[in-house]
C-alpha positions, 0 to 999 in steps of 0.5 A: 284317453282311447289308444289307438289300433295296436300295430304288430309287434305290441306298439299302439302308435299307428304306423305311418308316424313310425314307417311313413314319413319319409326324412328324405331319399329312402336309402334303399334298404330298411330303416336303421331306426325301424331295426333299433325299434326292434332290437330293443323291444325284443331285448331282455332288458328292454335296453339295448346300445347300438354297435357303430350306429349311424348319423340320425338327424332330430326333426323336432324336440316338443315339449308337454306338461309332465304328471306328478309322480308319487310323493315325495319324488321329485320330477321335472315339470315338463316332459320332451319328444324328439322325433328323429330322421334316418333317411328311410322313416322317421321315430318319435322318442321319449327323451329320458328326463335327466337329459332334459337339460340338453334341451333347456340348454340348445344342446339337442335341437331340431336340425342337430345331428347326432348318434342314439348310442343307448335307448330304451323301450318303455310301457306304459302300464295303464294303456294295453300293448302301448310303448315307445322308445326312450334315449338314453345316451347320445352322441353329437355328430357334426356336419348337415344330413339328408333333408328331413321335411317337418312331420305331417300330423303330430299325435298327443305326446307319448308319454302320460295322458297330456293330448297337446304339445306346448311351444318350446321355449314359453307358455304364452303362444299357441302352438300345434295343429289345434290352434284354429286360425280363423273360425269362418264366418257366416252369415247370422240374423240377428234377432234384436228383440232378444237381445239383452245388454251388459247393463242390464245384465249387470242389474239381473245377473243374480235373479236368471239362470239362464240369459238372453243372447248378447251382441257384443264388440271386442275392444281389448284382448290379453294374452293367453294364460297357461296354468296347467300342473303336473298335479292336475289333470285338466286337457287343456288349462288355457284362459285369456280375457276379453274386454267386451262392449255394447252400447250400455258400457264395457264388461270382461269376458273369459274364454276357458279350456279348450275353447281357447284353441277354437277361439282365441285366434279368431277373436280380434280386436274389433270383432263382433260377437253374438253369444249364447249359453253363456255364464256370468259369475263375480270378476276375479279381483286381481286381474288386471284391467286395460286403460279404454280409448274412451274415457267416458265409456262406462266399465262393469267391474263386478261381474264377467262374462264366462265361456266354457265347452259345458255348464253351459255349453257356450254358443259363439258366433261371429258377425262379419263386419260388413253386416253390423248395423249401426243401430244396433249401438256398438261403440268403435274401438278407439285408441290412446295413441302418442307420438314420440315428442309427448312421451317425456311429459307422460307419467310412469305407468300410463297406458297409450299405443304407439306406431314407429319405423323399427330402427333396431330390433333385439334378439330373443331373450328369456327370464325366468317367472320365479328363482329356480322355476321352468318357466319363462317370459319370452320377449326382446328389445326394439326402437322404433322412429316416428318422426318427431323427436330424435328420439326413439321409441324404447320397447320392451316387448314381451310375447302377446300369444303372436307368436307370427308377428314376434318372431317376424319383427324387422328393422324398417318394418312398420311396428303399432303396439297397443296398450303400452304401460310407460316405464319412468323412473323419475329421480333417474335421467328421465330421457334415458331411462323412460321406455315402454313395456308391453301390458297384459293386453297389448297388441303388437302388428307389423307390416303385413297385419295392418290391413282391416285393423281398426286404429288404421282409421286413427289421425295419429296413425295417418300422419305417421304413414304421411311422414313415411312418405317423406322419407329416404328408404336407403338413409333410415337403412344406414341407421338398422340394427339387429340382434346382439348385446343390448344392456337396457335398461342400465342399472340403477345410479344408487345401489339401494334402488338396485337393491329394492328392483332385485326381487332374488333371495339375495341381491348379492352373489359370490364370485365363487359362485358365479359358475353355478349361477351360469351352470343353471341358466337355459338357453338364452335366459338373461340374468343379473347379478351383483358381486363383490370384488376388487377391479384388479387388470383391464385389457384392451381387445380389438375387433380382429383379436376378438374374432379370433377368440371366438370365430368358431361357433364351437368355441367353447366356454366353460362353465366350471372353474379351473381348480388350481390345488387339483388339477393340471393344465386343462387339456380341453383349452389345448387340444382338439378334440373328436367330434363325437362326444359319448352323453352318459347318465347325466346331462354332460357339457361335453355333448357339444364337444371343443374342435378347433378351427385351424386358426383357433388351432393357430391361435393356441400354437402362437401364445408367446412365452412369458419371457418374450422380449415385448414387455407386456402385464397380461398377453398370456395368462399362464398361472402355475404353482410349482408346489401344486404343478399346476397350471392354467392357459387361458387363450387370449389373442396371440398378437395384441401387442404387434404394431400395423407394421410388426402385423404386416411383417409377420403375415398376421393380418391374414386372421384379420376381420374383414369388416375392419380395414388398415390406415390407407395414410398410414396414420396414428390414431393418436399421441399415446399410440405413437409413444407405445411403439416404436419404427420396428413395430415392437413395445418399447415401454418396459413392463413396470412394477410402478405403473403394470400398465402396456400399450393395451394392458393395465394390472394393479401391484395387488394383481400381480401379487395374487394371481398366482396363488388363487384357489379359483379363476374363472374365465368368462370374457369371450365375446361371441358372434352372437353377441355383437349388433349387426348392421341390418341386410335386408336381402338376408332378412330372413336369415338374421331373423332366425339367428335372432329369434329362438331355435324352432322346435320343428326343422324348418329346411329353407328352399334356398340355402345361404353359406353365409355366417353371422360373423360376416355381417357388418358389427354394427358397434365398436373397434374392440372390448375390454376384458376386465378382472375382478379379483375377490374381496379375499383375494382367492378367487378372480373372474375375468369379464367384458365390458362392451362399449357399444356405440352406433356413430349412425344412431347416435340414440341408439346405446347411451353412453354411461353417466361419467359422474356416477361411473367413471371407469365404463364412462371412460371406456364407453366415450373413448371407444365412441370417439375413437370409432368416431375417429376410423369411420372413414376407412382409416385404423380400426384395429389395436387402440391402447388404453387411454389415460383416461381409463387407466387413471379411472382404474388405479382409483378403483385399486384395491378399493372393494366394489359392487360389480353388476354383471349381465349374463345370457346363455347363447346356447351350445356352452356360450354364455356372455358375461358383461360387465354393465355397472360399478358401484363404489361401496363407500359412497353413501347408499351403498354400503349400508344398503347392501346389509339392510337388503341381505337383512331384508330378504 
């Protein structure tokens, strides 16, 4: 790799990156960082630890492939840079790689704000006069900076030989300044005497060196493919497939290296190709192959084309479509596209394109490609309507290397995907179950892309848009929503089925080791585990307790567990505490350090002691264990168990959410709510060793005869704002879009700044949630979690309700929420339902009867990490107990 003219100084990297862009109003005297840069540089230690240093603002966080160190090291995959802003000048650093793991996790981000309290400066040793800044420690500043505007230019990583950045979050998208947006086109003669056909290669190939020039079209495109490794040392190892086709047949053609970044871009579906200087060589036999339009279309399986920058250098040219002629015999792209009414008699796994008006679109999630690996597929959740059926369209879309369109996915935007493999799984509820998954080779567009594309010409495709015309824009806006929780495809009915779908080491985890699983996630992976336990207390929350919990976007969730042999009650569940936080030499949870909102604050100090005159089981947790003096409080909301009444009384509807308005009437919800209180507003039902059961509480004799003497408990029930589905603003489109999508790598500030917060967004689901207890099969150890019932009284289709046959309790706690919110939409209670019978007579016949619990578990970034609870299996019901051991004995 040639370096660059050295700068003064020693440092190769050219001067307008480290003095030139300006990261906003120059302060006037000379750069901070640019001091620092100095500092370090001329320390004996080549390390320095600034005294008092400023506020510096991260512009981008840029990952690349990381080199190989020698055996038998061990190192990171990928390497980080992170540029950062002082006000004057901007100065691209090395991120040391043991905090790496503050990126994987959103705690270093672009826009974040931040203290450089220990850097370093590193030589390269095989490069002349090259170094650059490496950060050490760092310290987490509130508050929004000075606006830093994007880097102009962005040169190759800093460190090693890599020349590219990849995107920050999956390997599948092209990212950087590389990536050619459209080759242009020019005008081409086409000599049709020297052409040759894929026929005829096919028949050939093996006899020539050298081959004629083939016209071709392009009739399916796949996804990039990414397969660098730090042990090889390739520029750019890219590769996507092509299927290509003339007049004799269909044939796969590969783009390789660094054609990929000229190419790939440019290379539509539908685009016409003149090549020359190609190669052909035997196909790869495991790759997979699209379904084609035409059925009758011949397909040559045996070979492919390749095109590479050498042996041979490939010549591409494009033909624009307005010059090809007919005779020259290209076949037109055709489709395989479906309506919604026909998909429920469509086998599993069979391939068709599909054209809806998105009703919902999910957040950006992630799961991890192999256990323990650092890479992930990228992809969300969407439903899309076309009008004939009252069903819609279940889309499972991963990332296509359309990074524009992926991120840009709206409700009540036109979405077409192509080459959607059908998901059925046949001794399920087939019309609950069945949803389509994207291929190798789709291809997703919204509005805005459609223009010029082929399957406008398509019947099927016509008579949507005719439907659409017919359609009331402010009635299909009723029934949007984005972003939140989305718990699809629900667990298997059979637990074996769950076994066999589980492709980890070992299907079941133990609670105590939930922490660690949650500890290791990324940021917004999405996992699935299954555990072991006993459900031992249930507790109803609603709506305005629940925005209480988790109002603040700092509230933080700890990832590990409270010990209750060896340690005191934990200061960070009490005490505020400074902004700054100190990152030493591992990565810390402590970067994003707990200050409390003066509710939350409100929230600690108003915990009423468990000798409070309202009988209650489980308000406040408080365990102690007076021969260990130690204890836990774990915050819960501070007035559950207070009447409307008691709530007016008291000033506490002032912490009430917006989005959710007392009875005008004054009316009960119902019989059992008017039995739990009485004319004061206080619980006049005793707490009971025979029932443990309060107006919104239940607990089970076991509970109460453990809880107090766990070794463990960890507490994973707070719901975050991030996690609830939200009615769709269009006027804030952009907003949710990006609270939805994943963090940027590169600081985008907006022209027009909203205060907005994603709270303040009408909940498109649900009066409260449960929070569960989960109590171990060895009873030391418990888990609280959530359960969620979501419900959409708009969008009926939109979250199905669980099998009540095949799981009584969430079934219970699904319905009843449903018919209660049923119940309040139109402006009366919404707050402080009990629990009903119906779910306390389903969780005393789960009382101390060992079960498998399914828990849905995504980290939001920060130290917020979701756990819900989505499926209860009964370990003596056939299929499951022996099941369990034949699939630990299995893997």
């Amino acid at each position: 790799m040639q370096d660059p003219t050295p700068e003064r100084g020693g440092s190769a990297r050219p001067a307008e990156e480290r003095w030139g862009a300006a990261a906003g109003p120059a302060s006037g005297g000379t750069s901070w960082l640019q001091r620092v840069f100095e500092e370090v540089r001329g320390s004996s230690q080549l390390s320095v630890a600034p005294a008092e240093p400023p506020p510096v603002t991260v512009v981008a966080v840029e990952r690349y492939l990381a080199e190989a160190p020698p055996p038998p090291a061990a190192a990171p995959q990928y390497w980080y840079d992170v540029t950062l802003a002082d006000g004057a000048c901007q100065e691209r650093c090395y991120l040391a790689p043991r905090l790496n793991g503050l990126v994987q996790r959103a705690h270093l981000r672009a826009g974040a704000r931040l203290r450089l309290t220990r850097c370093s400066y590193l030589y390269d040793e095989k490069r002349l006069n090259y170094g650059f800044l490496c950060l050490e420690e760092l310290e987490r500043v509130g508050g929004a900076g000075p606006p830093a505007d994007p880097p102009r230019h962005r040169p190759p990583p800093l460190r090693g030989e890599k020349k590219h950045y990849l995107p920050l979050w999956n390997n599948e998208d092209p990212y950087g300044e590389m990536w050619v947006a459209d080759k242009p086109q020019a005008q081409v003669d086409v000599d049709v005497s020297k052409l040759t056909s894929l026929g005829q290669l096919e028949m050939t190939w093996r006899s020539r060196v050298h081959f004629h020039p083939l016209l071709v079209r392009v009739l399916h495109k796949s996804r990039l493919r990414y397969y660098g490794k730090p042990e090889k040392k390739l520029d750019m190892p890219y590769q996507a497939y092509f299927e290509v086709a003339d007049g004799s047949g269909m044939m796969s053609m590969v783009l390789w290296n660094s054609l990929c970044p000229e190419w790939y871009n440019s290379m539509k579906v539908g685009t016409v190709l003149l090549l020359e200087q190609y190669a052909i060589k035997t196909s790869y036999p495991f790759k997979t192959q699209p379904t084609p339009g035409d059925s009758q279309m011949k397909r040559f399986a045996t070979i492919e084309i390749s095109l590479n920058v050498r042996d041979p250098p490939t010549k591409i040219r494009i033909i624009p479509e307005e010059t090809v002629k007919p005779e020259w015999g290209l076949p037109e792209v055709k489709y395989r596209f479906i309506t919604r009414s026909e998909l429920d008699d469509l086998p599993n796994n069979h391939s068709c394109d599909v054209i809806g008006l998105v009703t919902f679109v999910g957040r950006a999630e992630r799961a991890r490609k192999r256990e323990h690996g650092e890479d992930f597929w990228l992809y969300r959740w969407a439903h899309a309507i076309d009008g004939t059926s009252d069903q819609p369209f279940i889309l499972e879309l991963f990332a296509t290397s359309q990074p524009e369109v992926f991120e840009h996915i709206h409700p009540m935007t036109y979405l077409v995907c192509t080459q959607m493999r059908v998901v059925r799984d046949l001794t399920e509820n087939s019309s609950s179950t069945t949803y389509l998954t994207t291929s190798n080779e789709s291809q997703i567009f919204i509005t805005g892309w459609h223009k010029g594309q082929p399957y406008t010409k398509d019947t099927k495709v016509k008579n949507f848009i005719q439907w659409t015309k017919t359609q009331s824009e402010a009635d299909q806006m009723k029934k949007t929503v984005i972003g939140g929780y989305y718990p699809f495809p629900r667990p298997p009915n059979n637990f074996l089925k769950y076994c066999k779908n589980n492709k980890v080491e070992s299907v079941l985890k133990a609670i105590g080791e939930t922490g660690k699983e949650i500890e290791d996630l990324h940021y917004r992976e999405h996992k699935r585990i299954a555990v072991q336990g006993i459900i031992s207390a249930i507790r109803y929350v609603s709506c305005s307790s629940a925005a209480e919990e988790a109002s603040g976007a700092e509230l933080v969730q700890k990832d590990t567990s409270q010990s209750l042999e060896s340690s005191a009650m934990s200061k960070e569940d009490c005490v505020p505490k400074d902004k700054n936080t100190s990152l030493p030499n591992k990565e810390v949870k402590s970067f994003l350090a707990p200050h409390y909102t003066p509710g939350e604050q409100h929230q600690h100090q108003a915990l009423p002691s468990k000798k409070s005159s309202v009988k209650r089981k489980i308000p406040c947790r408080l365990n102690t264990d007076a021969e260990q003096g130690s204890a836990s409080v774990i915050p819960v909301s501070p007035y559950p168990y207070f009447t409307r009444s008691a709530r007016r009384k008291f000033g506490l509807d002032e912490f009430q959410h917006e989005d959710f308005v007392q009875d005008k009437n004054g009316q009960a919800v119902s019989e059992s709510l008017q039995h739990c209180t009485d004319q004061e507003g206080m619980s006049d039902i005793p707490e009971t060793e025979e029932t443990g059961r309060t107006c919104d509480s239940w607990q089970s004799d076991l509970w109460a005869q453990v809880k107090d003497k766990l070794m463990k408990y960890l507490h994973h029930s707070t719901i975050f704002p991030e996690s609830i589905p939200r009615k769709f603003d269009y006027v804030h489109k952009d907003l949710l879009m990006q609270q939805y999508n994943l963090h940027a790598a590169v600081h985008q500030p907006k022209d027009t700044r909203t205060d907005k917060n994603i709270s303040e967004f009408k909940s498109a689901s649900g009066l409260g949630y449960y929070e569960v207890t989960v109590l171990g099969i060895n009873h030391d150890v418990a888990i609280d979690v959530a359960f969620l019932p979501l419900f959409c009284p708009e969008d009926p289709h939109l979250f199905q309700l669980e099998d009540i046959q095949n799981d009584t309790l969430l079934s219970c706690m699904s319905c009843i929420s449903a018919c209660q919110q049923k119940a309040t939409s139109n402006e009366r209670l919404r707050d402080m339902f009990p629990l009903s019978n119906e779910i306390v007579k389903a969780a005393m016949d789960l009382d101390g009867k060992h079960v498998v619990c399914i828990l849905d578990i995504c980290h939001l970034g920060d130290d917020k990490v979701e756990v819900f609870l989505s499926k209860i299996y009964k370990t003596v019901e056939p299929g499951v107990l022996d099941p369990v051991n034949s699939c630990i004995l299995s893997t």
